[in-house]
N, C-alpha and C positions, 0 to 999 in steps of 0.2 A: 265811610261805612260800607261794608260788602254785603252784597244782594246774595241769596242762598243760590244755587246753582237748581238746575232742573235735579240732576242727578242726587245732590242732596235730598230736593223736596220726595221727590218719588222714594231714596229711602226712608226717611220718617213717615211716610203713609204706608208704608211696607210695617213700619214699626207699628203705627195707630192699627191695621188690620189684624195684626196678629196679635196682638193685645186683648182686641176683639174677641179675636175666633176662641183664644184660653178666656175672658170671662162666661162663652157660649157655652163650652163645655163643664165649668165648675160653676153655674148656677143652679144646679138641681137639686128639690128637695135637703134640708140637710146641708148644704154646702155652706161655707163662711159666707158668699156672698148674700142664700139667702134669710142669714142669722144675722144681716148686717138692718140695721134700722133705713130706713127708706131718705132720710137726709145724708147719713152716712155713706148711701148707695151714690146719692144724686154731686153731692161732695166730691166721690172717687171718681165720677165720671167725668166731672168738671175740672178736678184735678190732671185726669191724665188727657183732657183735650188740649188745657192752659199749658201741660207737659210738651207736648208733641209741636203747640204752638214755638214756643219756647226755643225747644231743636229746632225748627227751622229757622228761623233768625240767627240762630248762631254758626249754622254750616258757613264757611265762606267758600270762594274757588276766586281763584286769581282772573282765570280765564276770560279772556275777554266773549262777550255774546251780544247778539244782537239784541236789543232793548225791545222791540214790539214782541221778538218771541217769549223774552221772556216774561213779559207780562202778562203775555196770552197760555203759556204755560204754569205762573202761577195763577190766574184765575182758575184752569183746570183744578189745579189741587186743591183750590180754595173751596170752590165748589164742592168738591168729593167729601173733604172735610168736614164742611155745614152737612151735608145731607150725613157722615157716620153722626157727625153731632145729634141730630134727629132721630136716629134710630137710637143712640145711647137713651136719649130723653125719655123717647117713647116706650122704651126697657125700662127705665126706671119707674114712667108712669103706672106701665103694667104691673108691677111687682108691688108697687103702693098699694094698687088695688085690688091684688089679689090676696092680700095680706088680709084689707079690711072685707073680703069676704070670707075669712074664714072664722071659726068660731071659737070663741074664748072660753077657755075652759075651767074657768076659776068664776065666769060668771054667768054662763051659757046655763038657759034653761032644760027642762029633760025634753021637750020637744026639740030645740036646737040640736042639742046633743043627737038624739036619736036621729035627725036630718043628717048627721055623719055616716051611718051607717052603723052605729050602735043599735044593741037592743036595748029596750028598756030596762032589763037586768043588770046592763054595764053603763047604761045610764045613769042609772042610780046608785051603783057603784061606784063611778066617777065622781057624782055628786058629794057623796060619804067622805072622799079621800083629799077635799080641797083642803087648802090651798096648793097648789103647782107652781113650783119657779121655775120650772121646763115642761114642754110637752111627756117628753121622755120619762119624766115621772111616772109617767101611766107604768113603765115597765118595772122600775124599781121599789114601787109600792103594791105592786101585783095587783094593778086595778085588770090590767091588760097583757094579753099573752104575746109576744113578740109581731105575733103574723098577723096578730086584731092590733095594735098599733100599726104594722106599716098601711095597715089597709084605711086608716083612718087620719094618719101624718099629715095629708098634705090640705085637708079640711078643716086641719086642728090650731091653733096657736093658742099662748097662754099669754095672760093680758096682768094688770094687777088685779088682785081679787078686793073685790068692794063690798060689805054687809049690804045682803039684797033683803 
């Protein structure tokens, strides 16, 4: 069995950060990632660490090397590793939670609603035009004008609607 070389492991953490850095940027309001359900998120994170695991075990290099370095250079990685693992986790905790603070629009009362930044006109509006199987409905049933949804999007999510 072949040991991964340093030079391997350093690119696959080159791979794991840039992975990174593109879910950083497509997490925002709106994005796949945050239309994705929160097991689904936690899944994909776990998938592409068990990924990354994975590539390195199977880099080889013939090379011969010194055994304590490199076991002292995969601890580094190893390390660096657990702690991206941590911040992924911590990313997905947040986004759990920020999910469940926002407010359900199929079953959100007119002071909730209004706690969005609605008035009570479009409060009650909204109320009128359930059920929602997307937020976005607000725009397609002309509860809301383009620029009173964005201003409202990231407060809003639609849940199943329940006889209240």
């Amino acid at each position: 069995m072949s040991v991964p070389s340093a030079a391997a492991a350093e690119g696959a953490l080159v791979a794991v950060r840039f992975k990174m850095k593109i879910k950083q940027v497509s997490m925002g309001p709106g994005s796949q990632w945050s239309a994705m359900s929160s097991r689904a998120r936690l899944s994909f994170a776990l998938g592409c660490i068990l990924f990354s695991s994975l590539t390195l075990v199977g880099c080889v290099d013939d090379r011969k090397q010194d055994p304590n370095d490199l076991r002292e250079k995969t601890a580094e990685r190893t390390a660096e590793l657990k702690e991206n693992a941590k911040s992924v986790a911590e990313g997905v905790r947040d986004g759990w939670n920020r999910d469940n603070k926002r407010v359900d629009l199929n079953n959100a009362s007119k002071e909730e609603l209004v706690s969005t930044g609605l008035t009570r006109a479009q409060s009650d509006h909204v109320i009128e035009h359930r059920p929602y199987a997307s937020s976005r409905e607000l725009m397609t049933k002309h509860v809301l004008s383009e620029d009173e949804y964005r201003q409202i999007e990231p407060r809003v999510r639609v849940g199943e609607a329940t006889d209240k």
